[in-house]
Backbone bond lengths (Angstrom), bond angles and torsions (degrees), N, CA, C in turn:
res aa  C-N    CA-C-N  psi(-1)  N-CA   C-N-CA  omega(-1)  CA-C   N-CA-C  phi
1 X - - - 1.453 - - 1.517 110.17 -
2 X 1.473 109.16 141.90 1.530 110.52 174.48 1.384 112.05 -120.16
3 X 1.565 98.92 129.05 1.838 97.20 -157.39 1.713 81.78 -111.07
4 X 1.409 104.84 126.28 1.146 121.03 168.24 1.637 116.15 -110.94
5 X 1.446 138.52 6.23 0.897 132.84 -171.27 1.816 97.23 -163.89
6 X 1.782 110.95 119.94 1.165 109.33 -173.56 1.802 102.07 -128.45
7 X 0.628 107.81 143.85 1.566 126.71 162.19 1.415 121.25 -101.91
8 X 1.486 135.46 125.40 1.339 134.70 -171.35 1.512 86.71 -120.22
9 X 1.792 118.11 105.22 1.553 100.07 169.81 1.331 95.60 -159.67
10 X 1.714 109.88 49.45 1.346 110.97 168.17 1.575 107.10 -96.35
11 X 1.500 125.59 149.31 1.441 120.26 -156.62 1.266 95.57 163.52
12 X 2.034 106.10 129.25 1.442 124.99 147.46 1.316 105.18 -126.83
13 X 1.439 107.24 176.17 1.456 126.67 154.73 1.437 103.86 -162.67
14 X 1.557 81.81 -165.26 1.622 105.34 -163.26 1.595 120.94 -151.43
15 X 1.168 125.06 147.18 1.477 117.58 177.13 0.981 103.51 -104.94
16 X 1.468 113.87 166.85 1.531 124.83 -164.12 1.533 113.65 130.57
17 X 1.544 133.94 136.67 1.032 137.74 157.52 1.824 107.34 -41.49
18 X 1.496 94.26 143.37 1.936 110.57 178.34 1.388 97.33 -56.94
19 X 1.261 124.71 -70.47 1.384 124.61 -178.59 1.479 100.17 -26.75
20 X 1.327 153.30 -76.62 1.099 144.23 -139.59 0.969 157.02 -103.39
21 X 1.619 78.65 6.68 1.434 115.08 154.78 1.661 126.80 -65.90
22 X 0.876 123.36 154.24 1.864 121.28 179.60 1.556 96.34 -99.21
23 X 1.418 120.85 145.73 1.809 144.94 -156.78 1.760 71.47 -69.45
24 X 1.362 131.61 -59.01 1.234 123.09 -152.50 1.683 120.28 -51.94
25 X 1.601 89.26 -50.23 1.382 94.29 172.94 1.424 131.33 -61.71
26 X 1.748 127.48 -30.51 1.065 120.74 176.47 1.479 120.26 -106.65
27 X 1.037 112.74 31.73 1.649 140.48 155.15 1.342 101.63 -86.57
28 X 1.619 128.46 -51.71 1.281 125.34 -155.71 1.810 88.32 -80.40
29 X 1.280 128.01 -37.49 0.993 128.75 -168.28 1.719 113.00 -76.10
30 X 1.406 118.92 -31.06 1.717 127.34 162.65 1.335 95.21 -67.57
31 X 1.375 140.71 -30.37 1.200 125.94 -164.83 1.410 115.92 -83.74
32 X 1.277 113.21 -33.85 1.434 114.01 -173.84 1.783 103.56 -94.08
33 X 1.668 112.60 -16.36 1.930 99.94 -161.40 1.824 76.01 -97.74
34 X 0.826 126.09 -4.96 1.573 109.92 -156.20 1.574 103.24 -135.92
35 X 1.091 126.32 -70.65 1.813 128.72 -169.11 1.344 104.16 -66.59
36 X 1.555 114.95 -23.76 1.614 101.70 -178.87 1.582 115.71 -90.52
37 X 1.361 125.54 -18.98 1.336 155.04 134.24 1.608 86.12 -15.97
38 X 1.096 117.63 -102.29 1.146 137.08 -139.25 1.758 106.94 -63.72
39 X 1.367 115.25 -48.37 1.607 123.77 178.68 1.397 102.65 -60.98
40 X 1.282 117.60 -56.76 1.501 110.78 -172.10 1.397 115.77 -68.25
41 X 1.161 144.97 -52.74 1.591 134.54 142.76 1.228 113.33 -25.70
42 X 1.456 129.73 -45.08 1.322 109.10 178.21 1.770 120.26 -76.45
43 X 1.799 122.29 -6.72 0.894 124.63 174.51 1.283 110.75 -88.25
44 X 1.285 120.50 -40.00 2.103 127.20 -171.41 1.558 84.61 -79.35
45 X 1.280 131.26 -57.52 1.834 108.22 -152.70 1.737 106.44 -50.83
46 X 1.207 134.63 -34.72 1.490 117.20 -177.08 1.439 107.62 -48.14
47 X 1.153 121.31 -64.69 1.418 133.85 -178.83 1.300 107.88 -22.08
48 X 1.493 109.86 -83.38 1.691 130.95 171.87 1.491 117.90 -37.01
49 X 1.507 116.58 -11.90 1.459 126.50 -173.63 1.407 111.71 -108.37
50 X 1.075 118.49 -13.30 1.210 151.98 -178.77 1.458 108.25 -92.57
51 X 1.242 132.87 -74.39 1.068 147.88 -163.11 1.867 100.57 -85.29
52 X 1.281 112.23 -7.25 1.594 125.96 176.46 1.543 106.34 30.28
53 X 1.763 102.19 68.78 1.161 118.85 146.41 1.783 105.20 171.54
54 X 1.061 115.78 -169.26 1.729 139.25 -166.86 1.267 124.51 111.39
55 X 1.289 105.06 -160.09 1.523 106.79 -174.72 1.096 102.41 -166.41
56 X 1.889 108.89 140.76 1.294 125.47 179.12 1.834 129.51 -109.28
57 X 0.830 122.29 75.78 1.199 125.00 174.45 1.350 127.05 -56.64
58 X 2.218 124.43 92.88 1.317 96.56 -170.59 1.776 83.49 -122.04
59 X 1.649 98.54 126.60 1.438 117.89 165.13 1.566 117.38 -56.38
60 X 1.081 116.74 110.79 1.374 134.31 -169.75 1.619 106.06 -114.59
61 X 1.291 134.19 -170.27 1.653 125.09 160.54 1.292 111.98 -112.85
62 X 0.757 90.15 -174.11 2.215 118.48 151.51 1.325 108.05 -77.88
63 X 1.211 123.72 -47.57 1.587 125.35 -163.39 1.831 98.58 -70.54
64 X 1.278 115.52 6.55 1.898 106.31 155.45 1.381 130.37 -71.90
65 X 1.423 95.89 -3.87 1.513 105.36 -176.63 1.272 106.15 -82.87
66 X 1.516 141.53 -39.40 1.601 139.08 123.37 0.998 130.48 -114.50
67 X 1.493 122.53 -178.41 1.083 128.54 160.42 1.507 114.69 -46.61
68 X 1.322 112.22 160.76 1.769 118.22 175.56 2.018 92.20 -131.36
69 X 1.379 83.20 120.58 1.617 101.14 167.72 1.892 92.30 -54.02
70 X 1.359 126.58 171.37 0.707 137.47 142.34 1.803 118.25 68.78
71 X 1.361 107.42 6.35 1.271 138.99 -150.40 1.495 124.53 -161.87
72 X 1.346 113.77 5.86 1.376 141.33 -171.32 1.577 115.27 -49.16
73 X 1.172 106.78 -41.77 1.916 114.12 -159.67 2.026 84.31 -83.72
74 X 1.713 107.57 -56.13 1.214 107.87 -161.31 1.743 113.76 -59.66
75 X 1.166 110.72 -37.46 1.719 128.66 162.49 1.033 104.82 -21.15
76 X 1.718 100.39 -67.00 1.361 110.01 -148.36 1.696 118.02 -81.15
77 X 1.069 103.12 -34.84 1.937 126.32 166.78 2.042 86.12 -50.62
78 X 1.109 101.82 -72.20 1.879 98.93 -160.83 1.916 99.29 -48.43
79 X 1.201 98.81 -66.72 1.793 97.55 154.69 1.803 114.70 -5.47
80 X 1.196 105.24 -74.85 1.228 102.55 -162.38 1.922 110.41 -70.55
81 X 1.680 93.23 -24.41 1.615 98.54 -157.49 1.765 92.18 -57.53
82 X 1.708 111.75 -41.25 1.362 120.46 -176.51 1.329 113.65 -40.58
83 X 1.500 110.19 -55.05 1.402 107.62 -158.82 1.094 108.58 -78.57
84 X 1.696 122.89 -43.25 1.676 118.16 164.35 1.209 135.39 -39.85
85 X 1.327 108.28 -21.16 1.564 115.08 170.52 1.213 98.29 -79.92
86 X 1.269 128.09 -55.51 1.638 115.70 -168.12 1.252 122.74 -63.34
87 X 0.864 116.66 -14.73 1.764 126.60 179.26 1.461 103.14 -89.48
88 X 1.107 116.16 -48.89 1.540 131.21 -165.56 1.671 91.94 -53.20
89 X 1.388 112.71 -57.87 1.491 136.98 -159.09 1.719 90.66 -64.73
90 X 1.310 121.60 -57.35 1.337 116.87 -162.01 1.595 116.78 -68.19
91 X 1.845 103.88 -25.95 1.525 110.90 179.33 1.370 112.05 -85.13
92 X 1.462 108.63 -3.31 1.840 103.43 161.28 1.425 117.78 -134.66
93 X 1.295 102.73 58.51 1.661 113.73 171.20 1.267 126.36 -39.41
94 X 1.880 95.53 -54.99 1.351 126.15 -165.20 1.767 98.93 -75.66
95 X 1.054 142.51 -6.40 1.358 145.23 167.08 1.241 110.87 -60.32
96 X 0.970 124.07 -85.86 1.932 135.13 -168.03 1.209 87.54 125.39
97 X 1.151 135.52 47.91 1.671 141.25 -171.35 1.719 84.27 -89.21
98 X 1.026 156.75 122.99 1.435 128.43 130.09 1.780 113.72 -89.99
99 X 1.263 98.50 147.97 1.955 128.13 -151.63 1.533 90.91 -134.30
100 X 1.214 106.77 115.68 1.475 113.27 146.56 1.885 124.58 -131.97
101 X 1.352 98.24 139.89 1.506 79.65 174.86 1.859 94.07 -116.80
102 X 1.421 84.97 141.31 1.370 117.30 -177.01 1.648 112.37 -84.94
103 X 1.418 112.20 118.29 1.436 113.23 169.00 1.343 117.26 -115.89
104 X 1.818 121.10 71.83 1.388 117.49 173.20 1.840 107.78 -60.79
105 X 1.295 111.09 160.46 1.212 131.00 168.15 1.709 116.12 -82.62
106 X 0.937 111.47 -158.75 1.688 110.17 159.76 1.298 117.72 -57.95
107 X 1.711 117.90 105.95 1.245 127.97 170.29 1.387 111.47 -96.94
108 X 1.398 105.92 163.79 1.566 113.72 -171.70 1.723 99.55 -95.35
109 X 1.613 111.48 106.77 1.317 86.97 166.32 1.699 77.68 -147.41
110 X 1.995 94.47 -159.39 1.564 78.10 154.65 1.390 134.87 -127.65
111 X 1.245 91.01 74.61 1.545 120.21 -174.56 1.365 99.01 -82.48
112 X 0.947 138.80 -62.34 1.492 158.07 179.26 1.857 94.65 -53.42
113 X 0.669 105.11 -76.87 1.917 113.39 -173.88 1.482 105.63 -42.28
114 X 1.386 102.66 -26.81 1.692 109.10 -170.55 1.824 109.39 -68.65
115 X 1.851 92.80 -38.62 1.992 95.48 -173.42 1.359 85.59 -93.86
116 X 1.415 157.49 14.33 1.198 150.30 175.26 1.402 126.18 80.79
117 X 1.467 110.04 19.85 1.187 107.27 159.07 1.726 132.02 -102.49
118 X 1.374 130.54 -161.01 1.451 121.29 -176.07 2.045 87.93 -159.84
119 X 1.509 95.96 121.14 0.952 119.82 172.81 1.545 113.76 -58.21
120 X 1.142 132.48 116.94 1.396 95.28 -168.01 2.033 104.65 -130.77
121 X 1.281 112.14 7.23 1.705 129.16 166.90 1.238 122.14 -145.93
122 X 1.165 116.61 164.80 2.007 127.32 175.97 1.781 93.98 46.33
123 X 0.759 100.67 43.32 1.843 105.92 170.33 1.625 116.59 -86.63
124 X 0.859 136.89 174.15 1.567 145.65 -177.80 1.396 131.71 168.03
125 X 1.986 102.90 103.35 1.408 103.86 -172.86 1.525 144.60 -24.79
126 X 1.361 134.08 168.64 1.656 107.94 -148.18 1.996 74.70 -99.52
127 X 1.076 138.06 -12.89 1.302 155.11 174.97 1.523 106.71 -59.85
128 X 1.754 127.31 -50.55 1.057 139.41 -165.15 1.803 85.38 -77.63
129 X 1.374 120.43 -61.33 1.409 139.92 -159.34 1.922 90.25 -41.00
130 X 1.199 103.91 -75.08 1.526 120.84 179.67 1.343 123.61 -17.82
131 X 1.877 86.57 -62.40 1.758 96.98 -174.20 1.999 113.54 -84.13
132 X 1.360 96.84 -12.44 1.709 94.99 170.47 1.293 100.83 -86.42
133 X 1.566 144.75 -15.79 1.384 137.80 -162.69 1.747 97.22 -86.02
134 X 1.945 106.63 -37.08 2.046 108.69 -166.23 0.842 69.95 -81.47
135 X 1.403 177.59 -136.99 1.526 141.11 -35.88 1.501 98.42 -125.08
136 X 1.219 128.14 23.44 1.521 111.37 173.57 1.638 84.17 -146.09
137 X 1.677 126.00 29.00 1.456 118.18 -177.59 1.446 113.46 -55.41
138 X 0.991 124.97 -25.60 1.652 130.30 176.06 1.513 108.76 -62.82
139 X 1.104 155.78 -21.60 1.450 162.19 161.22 1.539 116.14 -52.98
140 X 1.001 115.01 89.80 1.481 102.17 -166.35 1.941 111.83 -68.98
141 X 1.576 109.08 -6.33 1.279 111.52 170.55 0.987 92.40 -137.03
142 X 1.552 114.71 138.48 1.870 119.17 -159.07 1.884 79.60 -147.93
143 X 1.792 94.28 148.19 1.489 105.13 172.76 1.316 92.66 -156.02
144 X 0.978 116.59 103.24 1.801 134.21 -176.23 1.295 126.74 -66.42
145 X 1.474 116.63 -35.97 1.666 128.44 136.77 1.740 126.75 -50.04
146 X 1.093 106.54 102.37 1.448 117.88 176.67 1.680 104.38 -51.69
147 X 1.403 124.31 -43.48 1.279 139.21 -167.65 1.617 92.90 -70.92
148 X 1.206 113.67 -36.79 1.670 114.29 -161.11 1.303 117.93 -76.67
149 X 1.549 101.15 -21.16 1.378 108.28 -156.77 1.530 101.94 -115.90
150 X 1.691 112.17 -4.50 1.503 107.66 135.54 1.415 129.50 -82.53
151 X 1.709 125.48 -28.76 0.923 100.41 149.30 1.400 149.36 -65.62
152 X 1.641 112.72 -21.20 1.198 102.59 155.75 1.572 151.43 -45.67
153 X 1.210 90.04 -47.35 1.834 122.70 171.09 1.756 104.69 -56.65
154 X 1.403 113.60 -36.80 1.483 111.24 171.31 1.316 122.71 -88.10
155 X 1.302 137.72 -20.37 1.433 146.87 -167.88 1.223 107.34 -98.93
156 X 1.954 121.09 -21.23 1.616 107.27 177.71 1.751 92.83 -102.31
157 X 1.196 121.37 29.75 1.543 119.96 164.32 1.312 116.81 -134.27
158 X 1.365 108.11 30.72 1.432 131.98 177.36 1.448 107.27 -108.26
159 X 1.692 139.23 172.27 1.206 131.12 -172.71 1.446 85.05 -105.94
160 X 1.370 121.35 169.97 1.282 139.88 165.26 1.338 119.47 -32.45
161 X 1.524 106.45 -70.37 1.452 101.19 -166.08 1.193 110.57 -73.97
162 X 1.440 127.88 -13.39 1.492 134.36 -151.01 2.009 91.67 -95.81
163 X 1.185 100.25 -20.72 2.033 109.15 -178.75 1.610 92.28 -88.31
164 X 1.052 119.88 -19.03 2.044 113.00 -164.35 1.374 90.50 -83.89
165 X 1.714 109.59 -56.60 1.822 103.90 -160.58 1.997 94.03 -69.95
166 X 0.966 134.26 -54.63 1.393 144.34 -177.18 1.673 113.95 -33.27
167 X 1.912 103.92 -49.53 1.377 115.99 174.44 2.057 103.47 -64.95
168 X 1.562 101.94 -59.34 1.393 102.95 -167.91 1.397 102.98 -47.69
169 X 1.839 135.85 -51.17 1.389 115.71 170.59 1.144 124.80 -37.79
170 X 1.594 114.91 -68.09 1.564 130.65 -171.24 1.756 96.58 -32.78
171 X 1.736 124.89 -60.13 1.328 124.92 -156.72 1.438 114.80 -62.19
172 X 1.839 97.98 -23.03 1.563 89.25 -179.41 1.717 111.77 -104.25
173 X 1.350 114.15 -10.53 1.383 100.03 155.50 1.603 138.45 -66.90
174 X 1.182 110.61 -42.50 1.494 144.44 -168.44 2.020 98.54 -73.32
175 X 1.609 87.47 -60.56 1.927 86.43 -172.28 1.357 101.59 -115.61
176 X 1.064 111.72 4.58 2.186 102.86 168.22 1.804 72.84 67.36
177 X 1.218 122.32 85.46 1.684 106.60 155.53 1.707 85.57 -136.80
């Protein structure tokens, strides 16, 4: 089989302080937002380099714009998914590879229902997410929420602590976390 078109958008988490989590669990959780990211791109890109073209889609968040109290391991995995795409993307220019990493906001799935919260504004089906991500595939950083991607633009020109207390509101209005 020749896979010319990949999507990286396997991903859980969890809320809860780092401390209190068990080593097991957020291994399993680097393993699946981050090492599987990374192996499987590193298995399909020969192909695509070869075949001098495809496209990589790796689902990343919004929450790169900071850290998330309470949300630390999963942050930090989406963190990395970002930057691996961008590097990934820049070391095969010369391909016709096109690479985007995707930063949806709060999607409706039940990802959210799973750590016990309920999304409950600025939401957008994982269907809506999809079809704004193929039609803007040329963006190598795509944010499909118009709302998101002003908040984005304001929160990475914010100072640190002033994005932590700002995020910790937003999480408990938005997802009751």
């Amino acid at each position: 089989y020749r896979i010319k078109f990949l999507i990286n958008n396997a991903a859980f988490g969890y809320k809860g302080d780092f401390l209190g989590s068990s080593a097991e669990s957020i291994a399993d959780l680097v393993t699946v937002n981050a090492t599987a990211y990374t192996l499987i791109t590193h298995t399909v890109l020969p192909q695509m380099r070869e075949m001098n073209c495809g496209a990589v889609i790796s689902v990343s968040s919004l929450n790169i714009a900071t850290p998330i109290p309470k949300s630390a391991v999963y942050t930090a995995t989406k963190f990395y998914d970002w930057a691996l795409s961008l590097a990934v993307a820049f070391e095969n220019a010369k391909y016709n590879i096109v690479f985007q990493a995707l930063l949806p906001g709060t999607t409706i799935t039940p990802f959210h229902i799973k750590q016990g919260s309920q999304p409950r504004w600025l939401t957008m089906t994982a269907d809506e997410v999809a079809k704004r991500s193929l039609n803007r595939l040329y963006k190598k950083i795509y944010l499909p929420n118009r709302v998101d991607r002003v908040a984005f633009e304001v929160f990475t020109r914010l100072p640190w602590f002033v994005r932590m207390k700002l995020v910790t509101y937003i999480m408990k209005a938005r997802l009751n976390v």
